[in-house]
Steps between C-alpha positions, in 0.01 A plus 500: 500500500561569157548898337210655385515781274134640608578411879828735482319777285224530802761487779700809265171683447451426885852645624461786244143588656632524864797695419279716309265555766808588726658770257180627482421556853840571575499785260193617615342464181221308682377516845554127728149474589402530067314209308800536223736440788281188640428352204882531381632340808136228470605402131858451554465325809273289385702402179850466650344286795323265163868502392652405837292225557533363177869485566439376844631828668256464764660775741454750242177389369406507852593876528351600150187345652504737817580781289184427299287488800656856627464601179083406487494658841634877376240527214236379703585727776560805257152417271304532861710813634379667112108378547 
């Protein structure tokens, strides 16, 4: 498959949203259960998985699609523990 400059920008945005995510909750800036922390680890699982399978990576889109799903599953479970 050929490079694509707006394919490798989403896959960086991606990797830079997890690892965000992680500093955050591992500095305790932000609780694991909060809809920042979800929708950090949603967004840049879903965008490094788009990259992964555009490059064929299909282990690692694979797990970037689980981690979306776990992802969906913590907000949803922390938006019906607030209401």
């Amino acid at each position: 498959m050929p490079r694509s400059a707006l394919v490798d920008a989403l896959g960086w945005v991606g990797a830079a949203a997890l690892l965000l995510a992680y500093f955050l909750v591992s500095s305790r800036r932000v609780h694991g259960g909060s809809l920042l922390y979800q929708g950090l680890n949603a967004a840049g699982s879903l965008l490094l998985g788009a990259n992964s399978l555009y490059y064929g990576a299909v282990p690692s889109a694979f797990v970037n699609l689980v981690w979306l799903a776990i992802a969906v599953y913590g907000a949803a479970s922390g938006l019906r523990a607030r209401g």
